[in-house]
Backbone bond lengths (Angstrom), bond angles and torsions (degrees), N, CA, C in turn:
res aa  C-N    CA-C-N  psi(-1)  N-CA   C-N-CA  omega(-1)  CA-C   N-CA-C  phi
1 X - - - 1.447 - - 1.523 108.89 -
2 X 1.217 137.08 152.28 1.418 149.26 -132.75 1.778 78.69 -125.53
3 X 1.398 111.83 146.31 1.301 129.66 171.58 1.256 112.46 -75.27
4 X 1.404 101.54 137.70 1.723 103.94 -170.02 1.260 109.13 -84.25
5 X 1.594 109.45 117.42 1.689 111.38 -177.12 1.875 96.71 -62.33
6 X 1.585 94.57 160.39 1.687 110.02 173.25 1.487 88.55 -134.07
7 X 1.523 114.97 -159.62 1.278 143.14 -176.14 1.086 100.27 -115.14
8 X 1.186 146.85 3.46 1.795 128.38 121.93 1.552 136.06 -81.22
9 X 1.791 101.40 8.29 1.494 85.39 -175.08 1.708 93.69 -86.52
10 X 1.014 114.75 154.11 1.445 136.49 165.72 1.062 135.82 -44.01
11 X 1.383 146.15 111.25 1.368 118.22 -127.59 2.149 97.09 -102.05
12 X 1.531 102.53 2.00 1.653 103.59 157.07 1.718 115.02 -47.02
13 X 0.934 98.57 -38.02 1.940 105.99 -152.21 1.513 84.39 -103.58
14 X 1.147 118.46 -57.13 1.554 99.02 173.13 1.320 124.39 -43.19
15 X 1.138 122.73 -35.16 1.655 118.66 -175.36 1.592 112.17 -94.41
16 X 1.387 100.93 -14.92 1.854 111.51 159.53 1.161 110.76 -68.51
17 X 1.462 119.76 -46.74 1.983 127.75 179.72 1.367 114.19 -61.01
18 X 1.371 120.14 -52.18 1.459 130.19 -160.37 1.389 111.34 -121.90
19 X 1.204 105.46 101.94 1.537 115.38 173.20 1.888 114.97 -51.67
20 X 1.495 123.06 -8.38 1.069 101.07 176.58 1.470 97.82 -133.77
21 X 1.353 131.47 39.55 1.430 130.35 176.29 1.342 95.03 -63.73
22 X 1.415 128.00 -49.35 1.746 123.61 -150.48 1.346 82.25 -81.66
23 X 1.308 157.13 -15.35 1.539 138.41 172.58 1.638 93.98 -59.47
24 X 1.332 84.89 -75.58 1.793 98.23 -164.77 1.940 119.18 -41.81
25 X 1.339 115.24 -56.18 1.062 90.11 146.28 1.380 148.57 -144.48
26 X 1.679 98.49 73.01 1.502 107.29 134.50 1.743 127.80 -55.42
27 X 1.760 93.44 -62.21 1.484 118.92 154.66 2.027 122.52 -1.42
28 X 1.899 88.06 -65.92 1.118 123.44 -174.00 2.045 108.61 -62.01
29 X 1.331 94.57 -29.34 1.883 100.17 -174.34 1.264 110.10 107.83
30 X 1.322 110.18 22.69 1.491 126.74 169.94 1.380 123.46 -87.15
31 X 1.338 117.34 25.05 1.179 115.77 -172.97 1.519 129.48 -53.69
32 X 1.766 120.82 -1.29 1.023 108.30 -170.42 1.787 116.05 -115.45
33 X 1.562 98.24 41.05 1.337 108.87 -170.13 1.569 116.82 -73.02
34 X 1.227 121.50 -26.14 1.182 110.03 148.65 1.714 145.33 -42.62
35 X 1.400 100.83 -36.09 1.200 103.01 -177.30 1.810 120.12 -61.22
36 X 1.492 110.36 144.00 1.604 92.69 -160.59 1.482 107.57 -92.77
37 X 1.416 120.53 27.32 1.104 121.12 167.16 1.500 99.63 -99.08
38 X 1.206 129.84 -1.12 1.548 134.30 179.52 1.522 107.95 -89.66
39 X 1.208 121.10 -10.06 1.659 123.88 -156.14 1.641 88.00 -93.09
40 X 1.579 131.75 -28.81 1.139 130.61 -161.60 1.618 106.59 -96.41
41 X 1.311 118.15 -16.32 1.085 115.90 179.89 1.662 130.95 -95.02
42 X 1.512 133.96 165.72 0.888 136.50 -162.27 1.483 99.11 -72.43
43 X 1.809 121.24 173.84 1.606 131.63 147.41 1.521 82.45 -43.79
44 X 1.461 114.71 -93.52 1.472 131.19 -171.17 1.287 114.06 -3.09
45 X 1.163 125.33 -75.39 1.300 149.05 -170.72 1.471 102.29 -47.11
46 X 1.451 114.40 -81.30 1.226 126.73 177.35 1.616 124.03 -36.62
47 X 1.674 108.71 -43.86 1.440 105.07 166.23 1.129 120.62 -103.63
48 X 1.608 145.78 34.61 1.163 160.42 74.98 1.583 102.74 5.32
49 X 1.361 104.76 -75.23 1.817 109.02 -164.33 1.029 94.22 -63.02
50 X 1.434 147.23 -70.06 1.416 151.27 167.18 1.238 118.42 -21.85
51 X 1.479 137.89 -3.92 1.435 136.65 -170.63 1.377 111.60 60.68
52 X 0.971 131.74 32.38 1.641 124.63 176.37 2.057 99.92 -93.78
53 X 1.127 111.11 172.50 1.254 111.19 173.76 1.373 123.33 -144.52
54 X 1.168 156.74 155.07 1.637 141.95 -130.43 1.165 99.75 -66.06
55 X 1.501 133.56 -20.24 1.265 120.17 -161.98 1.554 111.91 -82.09
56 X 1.096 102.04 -19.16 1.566 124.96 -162.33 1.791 96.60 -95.24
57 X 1.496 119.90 -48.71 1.452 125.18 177.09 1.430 100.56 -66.85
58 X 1.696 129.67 -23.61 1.581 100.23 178.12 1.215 100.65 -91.59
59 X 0.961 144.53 -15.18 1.718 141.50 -174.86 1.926 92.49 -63.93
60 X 1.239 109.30 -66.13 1.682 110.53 -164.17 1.198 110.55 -60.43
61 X 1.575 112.46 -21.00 1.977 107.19 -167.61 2.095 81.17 -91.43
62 X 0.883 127.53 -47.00 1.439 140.09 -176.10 1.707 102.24 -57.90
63 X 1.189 122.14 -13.91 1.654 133.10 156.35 1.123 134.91 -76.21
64 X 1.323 94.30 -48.84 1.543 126.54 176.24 1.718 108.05 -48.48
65 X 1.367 102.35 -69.48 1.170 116.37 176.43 1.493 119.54 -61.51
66 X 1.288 122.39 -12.12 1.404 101.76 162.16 1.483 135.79 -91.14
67 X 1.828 89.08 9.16 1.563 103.50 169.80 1.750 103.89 62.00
């Protein structure tokens, strides 16, 4: 069974784990997941900078995980 992403895993290893995280959130207004200062940072973090707010970070990590 595949480790259950949260809103601290990092969104490097997330996009190493899940072949369609960068769909989902791009989707989300994440467009800047490429950048390699993005690979070091949290879900959290990242949609923090993005203006999202917990309610919005548990919906996407709660996406994530349903693969």
């Amino acid at each position: 069974m595949a480790k259950k992403i949260t809103k601290k895993t990092k969104l490097g290893n997330l996009l190493k784990a899940n072949e369609k995280a960068s769909e989902i959130l791009f989707e989300s207004g994440m467009s800047c997941i490429g950048c390699s200062m993005a690979t070091e940072e949290t879900i959290e973090q990242g949609c923090l900078a993005h203006g999202m707010d917990k309610k919005d970070i548990d919906k996407l990590v709660e996406k994530l995980n349903k693969k």
